[in-house]
C-alpha positions in Angstrom: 131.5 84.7 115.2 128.9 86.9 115.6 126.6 88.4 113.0 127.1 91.9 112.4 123.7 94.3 110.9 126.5 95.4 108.3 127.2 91.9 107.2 125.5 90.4 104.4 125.7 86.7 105.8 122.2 84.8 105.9 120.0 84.4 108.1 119.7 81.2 110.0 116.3 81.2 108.1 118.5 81.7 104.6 117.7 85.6 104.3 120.1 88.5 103.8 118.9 91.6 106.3 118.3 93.3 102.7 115.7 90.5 101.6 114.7 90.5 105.1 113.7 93.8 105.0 112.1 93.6 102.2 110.2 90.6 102.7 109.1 92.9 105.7 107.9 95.8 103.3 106.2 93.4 100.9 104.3 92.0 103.8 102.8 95.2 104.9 101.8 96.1 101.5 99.8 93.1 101.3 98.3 93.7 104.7 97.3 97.4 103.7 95.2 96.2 100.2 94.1 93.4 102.1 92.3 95.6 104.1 90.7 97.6 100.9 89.1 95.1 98.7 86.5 97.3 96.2 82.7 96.5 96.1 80.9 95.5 93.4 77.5 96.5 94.8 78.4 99.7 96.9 76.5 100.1 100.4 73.4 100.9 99.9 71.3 103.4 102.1 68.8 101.3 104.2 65.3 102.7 105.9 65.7 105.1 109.0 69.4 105.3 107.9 70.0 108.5 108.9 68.3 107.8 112.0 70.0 104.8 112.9 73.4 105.8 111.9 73.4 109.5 114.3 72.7 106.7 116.6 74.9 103.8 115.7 77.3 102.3 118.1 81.4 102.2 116.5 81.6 99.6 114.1 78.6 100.0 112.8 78.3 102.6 109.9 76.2 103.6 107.6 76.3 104.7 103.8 78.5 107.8 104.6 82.1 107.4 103.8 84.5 107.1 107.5 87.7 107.9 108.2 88.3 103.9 107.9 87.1 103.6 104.1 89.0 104.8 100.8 87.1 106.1 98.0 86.7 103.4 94.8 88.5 100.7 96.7 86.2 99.7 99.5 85.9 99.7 102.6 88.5 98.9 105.5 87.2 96.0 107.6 86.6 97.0 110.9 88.7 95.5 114.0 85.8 93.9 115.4 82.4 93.0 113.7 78.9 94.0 114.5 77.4 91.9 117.0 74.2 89.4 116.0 71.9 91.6 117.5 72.9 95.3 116.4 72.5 93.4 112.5 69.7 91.9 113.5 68.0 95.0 114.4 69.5 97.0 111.2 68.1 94.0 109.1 64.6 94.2 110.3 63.2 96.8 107.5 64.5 94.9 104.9 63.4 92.0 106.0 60.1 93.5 106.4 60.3 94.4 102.6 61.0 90.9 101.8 57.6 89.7 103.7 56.1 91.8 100.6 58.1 90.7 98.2 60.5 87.8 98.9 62.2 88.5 95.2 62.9 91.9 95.8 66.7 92.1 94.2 67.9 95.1 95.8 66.5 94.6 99.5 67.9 90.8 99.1 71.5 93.0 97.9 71.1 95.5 100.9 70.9 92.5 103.2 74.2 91.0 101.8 75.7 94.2 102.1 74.6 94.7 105.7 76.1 91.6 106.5 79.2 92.0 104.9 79.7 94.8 106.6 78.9 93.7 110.0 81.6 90.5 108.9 79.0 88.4 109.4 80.4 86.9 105.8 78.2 83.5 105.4 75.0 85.3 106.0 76.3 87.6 103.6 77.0 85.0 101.4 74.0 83.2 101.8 72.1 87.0 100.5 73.9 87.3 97.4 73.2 83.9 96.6 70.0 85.2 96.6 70.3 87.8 94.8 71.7 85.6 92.2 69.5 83.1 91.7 67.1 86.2 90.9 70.0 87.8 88.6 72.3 85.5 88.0 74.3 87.6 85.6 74.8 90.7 87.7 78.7 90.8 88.5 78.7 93.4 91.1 76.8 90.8 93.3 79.5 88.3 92.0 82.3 89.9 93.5 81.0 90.6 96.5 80.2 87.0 97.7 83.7 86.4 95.6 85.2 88.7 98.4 82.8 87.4 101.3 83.9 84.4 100.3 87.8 85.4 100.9 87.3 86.5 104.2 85.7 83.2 105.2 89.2 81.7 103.8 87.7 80.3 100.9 90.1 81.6 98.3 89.2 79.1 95.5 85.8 80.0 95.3 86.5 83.4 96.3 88.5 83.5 92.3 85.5 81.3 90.7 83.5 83.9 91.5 85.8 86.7 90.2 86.4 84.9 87.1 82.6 84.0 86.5 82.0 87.7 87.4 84.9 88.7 84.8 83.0 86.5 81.9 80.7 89.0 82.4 82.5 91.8 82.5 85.6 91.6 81.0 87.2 94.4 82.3 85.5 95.3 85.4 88.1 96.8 87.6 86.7 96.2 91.1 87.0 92.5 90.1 90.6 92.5 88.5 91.7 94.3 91.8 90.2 91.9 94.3 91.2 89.1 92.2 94.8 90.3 91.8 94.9 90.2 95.6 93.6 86.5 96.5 96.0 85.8 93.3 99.0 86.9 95.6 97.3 86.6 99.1 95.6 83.5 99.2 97.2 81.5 96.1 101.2 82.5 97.0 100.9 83.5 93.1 102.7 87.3 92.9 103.1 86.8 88.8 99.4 86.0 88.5 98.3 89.1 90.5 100.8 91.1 88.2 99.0 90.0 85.6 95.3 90.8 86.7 96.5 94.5 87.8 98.4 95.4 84.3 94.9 94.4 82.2 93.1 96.2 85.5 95.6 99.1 84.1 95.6 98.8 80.6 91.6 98.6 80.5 90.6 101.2 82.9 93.7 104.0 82.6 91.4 106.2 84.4 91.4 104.1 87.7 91.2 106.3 90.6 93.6 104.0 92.8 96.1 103.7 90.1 98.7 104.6 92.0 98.3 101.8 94.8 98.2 99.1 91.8 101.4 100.6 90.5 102.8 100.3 93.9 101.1 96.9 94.6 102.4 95.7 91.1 106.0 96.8 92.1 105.8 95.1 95.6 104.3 91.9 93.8 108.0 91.7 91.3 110.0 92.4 93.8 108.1 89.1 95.7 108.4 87.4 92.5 112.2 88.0 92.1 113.1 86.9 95.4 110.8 83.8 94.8 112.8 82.6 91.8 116.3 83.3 93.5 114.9 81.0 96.6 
């Protein structure tokens, strides 16, 4: 017999079109704060910025906020990253700063930055490293290579560095968000991320995004619900 869209038989697949749908909604929430993880060390401006950025191909940005980026969560990851040559050529100054000074912390940051925002996320990690080894107890720098380290796929040592950046600051909310989202993301884990976003919550009530981590909270029960009835 035929399955009707009024029926509330399963799915060959053992869903209902109701948990189906909502599976669907759930989905797309993740995919949306996916795309928003917050910076610990904010993009910082680099020499001839202004210059370079009036002149910038798409893609390639500077400090200014874009149309793509969403204030005190981060920035959107572009469709496609910069390619070797464009960072290249934005890296030069600050790698002509570094021929001066090789532990200069915030030029070593800049160049994390300026590869995490070109994707190039190794390199990236490879700066803030760095930048560590100079100040090993800075966990803005920590959560960055935490999240560089997510979008390589690593998300075990994407959460050792959220949690060695959280046993320096306890309650440091760019942290708790990005960790509540490899929680659910990478580690299948939607009770664990609840967790990390109601002490984001409880500790920072003044959150700007505090609506998205109610929503993101709600999305993240109704996941673990239909995970325990499975």
């Amino acid at each position: 017999m035929p399955e009707s869209a009024n029926n509330k038989k399963s799915t060959s697949l053992g869903f209902t079109s109701v948990q189906a749908y909502t599976l669907a909604v759930i989905t797309l929430a993740i995919g949306i704060a996916v795309g928003y993880f917050a910076r610990g060390s904010a993009p910082t401006s680099t020499p001839n910025e202004t210059a370079q950025a009036a002149s910038a191909p798409a893609g390639m940005g500077g400090g200014a906020m874009g149309g793509a980026q969403l204030p005190g969560i981060g920035t959107m990851q572009q469709q496609q990253g910069s390619t070797p040559e464009m960072l290249a050529k934005a890296a030069e100054p600050l790698l002509a700063q570094l021929k001066d000074n090789p532990n200069d912390f915030d030029a070593i940051v800049k160049l994390g930055n300026l590869y995490y925002d070109g994707q190039a996320y190794q390199q990236a990690i490879d700066y803030y490293q760095k930048a560590l080894n100079i100040q090993p107890n800075n966990p803005d720098v920590r959560t960055d290579m935490g999240t560089a380290y997510w979008y390589t796929g690593n998300a075990d040592q994407a959460i050792a560095n959220f949690e060695k950046s959280l046993a320096l600051r306890p309650n440091h909310p760019g942290t708790l968000f990005n960790l509540g989202i490899v929680k659910w993301q990478g580690k299948k884990d939607p009770q664990a991320a609840i967790v990390v976003w109601e002490q984001l919550l409880k500790t920072n009530p003044d959150y700007p995004q505090k609506d998205q981590v109610q929503m993101l909270i709600e999305r993240a029960k109704m996941h673990a619900s239909g995970a325990t009835k499975g």
